[in-house]
N, C-alpha and C positions, 0 to 999 in steps of 0.2 A: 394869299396863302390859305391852303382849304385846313379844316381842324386835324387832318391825319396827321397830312407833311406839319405841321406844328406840332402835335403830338412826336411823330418822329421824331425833331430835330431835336426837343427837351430832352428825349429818352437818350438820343447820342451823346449830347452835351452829360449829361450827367455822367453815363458811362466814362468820357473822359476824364472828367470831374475826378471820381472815384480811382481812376486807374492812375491817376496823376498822385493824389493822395498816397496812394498803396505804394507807388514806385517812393514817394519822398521819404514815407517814413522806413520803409527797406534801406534806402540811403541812410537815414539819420539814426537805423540801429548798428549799420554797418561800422558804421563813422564815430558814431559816440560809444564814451563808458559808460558801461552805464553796469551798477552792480546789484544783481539780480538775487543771489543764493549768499555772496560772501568767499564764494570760493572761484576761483578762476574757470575750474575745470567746469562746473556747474554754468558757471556764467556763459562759456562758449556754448553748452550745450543748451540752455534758455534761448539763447541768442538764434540757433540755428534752426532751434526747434520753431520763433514763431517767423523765422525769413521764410523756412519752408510751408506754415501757413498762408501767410500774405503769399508768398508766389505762388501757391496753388489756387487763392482766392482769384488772381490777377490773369491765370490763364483760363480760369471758371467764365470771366469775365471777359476774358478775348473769346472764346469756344461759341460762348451764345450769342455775343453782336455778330460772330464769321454764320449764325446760321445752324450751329450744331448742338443746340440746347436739349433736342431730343435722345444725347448722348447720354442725359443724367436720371432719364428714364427707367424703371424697375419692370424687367417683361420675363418672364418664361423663371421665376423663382426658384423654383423646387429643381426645373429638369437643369437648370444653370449648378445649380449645388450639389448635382448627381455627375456634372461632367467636372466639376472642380473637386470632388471629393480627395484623390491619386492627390494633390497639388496642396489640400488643406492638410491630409497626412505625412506630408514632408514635412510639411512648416511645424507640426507637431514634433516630429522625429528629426528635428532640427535640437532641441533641445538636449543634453548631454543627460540624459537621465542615466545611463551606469554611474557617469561617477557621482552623481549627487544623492543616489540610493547608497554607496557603497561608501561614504564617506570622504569622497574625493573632491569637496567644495566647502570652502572657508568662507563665509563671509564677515566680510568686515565693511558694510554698507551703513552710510550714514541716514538719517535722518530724511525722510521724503525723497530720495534716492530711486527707489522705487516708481512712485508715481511720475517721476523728471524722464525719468527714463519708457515709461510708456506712453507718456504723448510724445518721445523722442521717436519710439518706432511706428506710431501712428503720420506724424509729419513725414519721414519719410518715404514710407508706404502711401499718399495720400501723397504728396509732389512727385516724386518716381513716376507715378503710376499714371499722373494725369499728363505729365512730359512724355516719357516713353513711352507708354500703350497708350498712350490717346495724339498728342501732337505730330510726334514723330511717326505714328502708322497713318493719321491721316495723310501727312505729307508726302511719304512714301506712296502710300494709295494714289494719288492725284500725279504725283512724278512717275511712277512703274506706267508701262502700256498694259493692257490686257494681255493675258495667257496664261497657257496653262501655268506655270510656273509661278504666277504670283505671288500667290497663297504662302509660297513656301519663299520667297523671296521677300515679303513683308514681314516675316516671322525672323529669320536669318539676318537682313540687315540692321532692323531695330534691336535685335539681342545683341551685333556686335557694336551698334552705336553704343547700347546702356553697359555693355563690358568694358568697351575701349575707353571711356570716360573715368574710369574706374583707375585708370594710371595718376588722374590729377591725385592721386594718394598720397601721391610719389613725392609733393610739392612738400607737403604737410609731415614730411620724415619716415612714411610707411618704408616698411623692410618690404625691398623687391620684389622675394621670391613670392610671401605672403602676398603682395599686390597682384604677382602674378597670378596667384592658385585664385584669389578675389574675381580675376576674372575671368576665368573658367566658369568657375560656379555663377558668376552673376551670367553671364552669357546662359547657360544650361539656363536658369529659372528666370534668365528674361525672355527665352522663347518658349518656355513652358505656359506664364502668362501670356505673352501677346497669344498663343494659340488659343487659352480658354477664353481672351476678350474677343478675340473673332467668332467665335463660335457664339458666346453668349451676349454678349455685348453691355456686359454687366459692369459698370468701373467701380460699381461700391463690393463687389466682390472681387475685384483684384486688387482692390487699396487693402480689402482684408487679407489676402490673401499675402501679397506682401508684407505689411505691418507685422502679422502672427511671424512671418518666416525670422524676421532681424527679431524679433520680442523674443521669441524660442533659445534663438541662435546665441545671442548674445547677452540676456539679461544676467546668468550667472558671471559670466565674465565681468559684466559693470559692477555686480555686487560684491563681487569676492573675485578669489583665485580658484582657477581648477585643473585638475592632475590629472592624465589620464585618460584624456576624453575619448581616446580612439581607442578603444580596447578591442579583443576580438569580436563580440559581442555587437556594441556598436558598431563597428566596419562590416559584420552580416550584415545586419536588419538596414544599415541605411543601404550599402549596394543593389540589395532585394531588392526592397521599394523603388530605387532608380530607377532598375531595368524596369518592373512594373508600370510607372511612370512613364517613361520615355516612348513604353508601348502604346501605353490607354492615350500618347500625346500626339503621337503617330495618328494614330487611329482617328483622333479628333479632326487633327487637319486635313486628315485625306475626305473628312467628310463634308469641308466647307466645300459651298458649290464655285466651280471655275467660272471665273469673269465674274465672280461677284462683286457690285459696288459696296466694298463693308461700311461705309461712312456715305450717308446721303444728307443732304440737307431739308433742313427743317422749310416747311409750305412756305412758313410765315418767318422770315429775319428779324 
């Protein structure tokens, strides 16, 4: 056995090693009590917060041994953040700012609440993102033939995979209609990202990008109660911005080049 293939085969074995580990202990948070905060609701949210660490760690960790470690690479910074800018203004105008200016938001938020709840919207912008915009467009990339049409079929079926999943709500007692509108909107802003990861190929700018959008969206809701959120006001300025969006998203996609391989593998596995 020459010193590589031995080198190799350590680096394999571990990588199992570790991904073995990461699946057990997923298992034994799933499976076990275990009390976190003291509160239930807390407890779930602990709980799911580090399931979606460890399984982002665990596809980080499948991505580099398939060959695609050149994925978590930082290239084109500035011009990346000039085409995500449309997409970091939503996630900002995600937030209910009339009514928490005008007195339309109570809080009654306990105690480290707060901070539970933004590495809640980090984990899921960070798992999302590296499932959806990353495994699932690979996949698709490798399955799709060439043509013209790709581009725009990469973008389309990965948004209705990350919408359509969005029914498992439904298990958990979500109200229908709300699940249904969940997935409208998750479709919209899951082809809005997969569009700026093709163009930029930045994934720590669509984890951000996600993460801010559920942080905006939702954190008054965790904290308190709020009245009012769709005022006229509100329903201008986000409609605006949509069409805005939707055009500058247009525009991005028509400018990826046809037959492009978006996902190449790295020299060295």
């Amino acid at each position: 056995m020459t010193p590589k293939s031995s080198e190799t085969r350590k680096s394999f074995s571990f990588k199992k090693i570790v991904l073995l580990l990461l699946t057990i202990t997923m298992l034994v948070i799933v499976f076990g009590k275990f009390d976190y905060f003291g509160k239930s609701v807390n407890n779930e949210i602990a709980e799911a917060i580090i399931l979606r660490i460890l399984g982002g760690i665990f596809l980080i960790i499948v991505l580099i041994d398939f060959g695609y470690g050149g994925l978590f690479k930082v290239t084109n910074f500035y011009s990346s953040l000039l085409i995500a800018l449309p997409a970091l203004l939503i996630s900002v105008n995600n937030f209910p700012f009339s009514a928490y200016f005008n007195g339309r938001f109570i809080d009654n938020s306990s105690k480290g609440q707060f901070s539970l709840f933004l590495m809640e919207a980090f984990s899921v912008g960070f798992f999302e993102e590296l499932l959806f915009r990353v495994v699932v467009l690979i996949f698709l990339n490798e399955f799709l033939k060439k043509s013209a049409a790709k581009k725009y079929l990469l973008v389309l079926i990965s948004a209705a995979i990350f919408s359509f999943l969005h029914l498992l709500n439904l298990i958990s007692g979500a109200d229908l209609m709300a699940t249904l509108l969940q997935m409208g909107y998750s479709f919209l802003m899951g082809a809005l990202w997969a569009v700026i990861y093709l163009k930029t190929k930045n994934l720590y700018l669509i984890i951000f990008l996600h993460s801010s959008y559920n942080f905006f969206g939702e954190i008054l809701f965790k904290l308190g109660t709020v009245s009012g959120r769709w005022d006229l006001l509100t329903l201008f300025l986000t409609s605006g911005l949509a069409l805005l969006t939707a055009l500058h998203t247009i525009w991005v996609l028509k400018t990826l080049t046809k037959n492009e391989d978006f996902f190449v593998l790295n020299e060295n596995k």
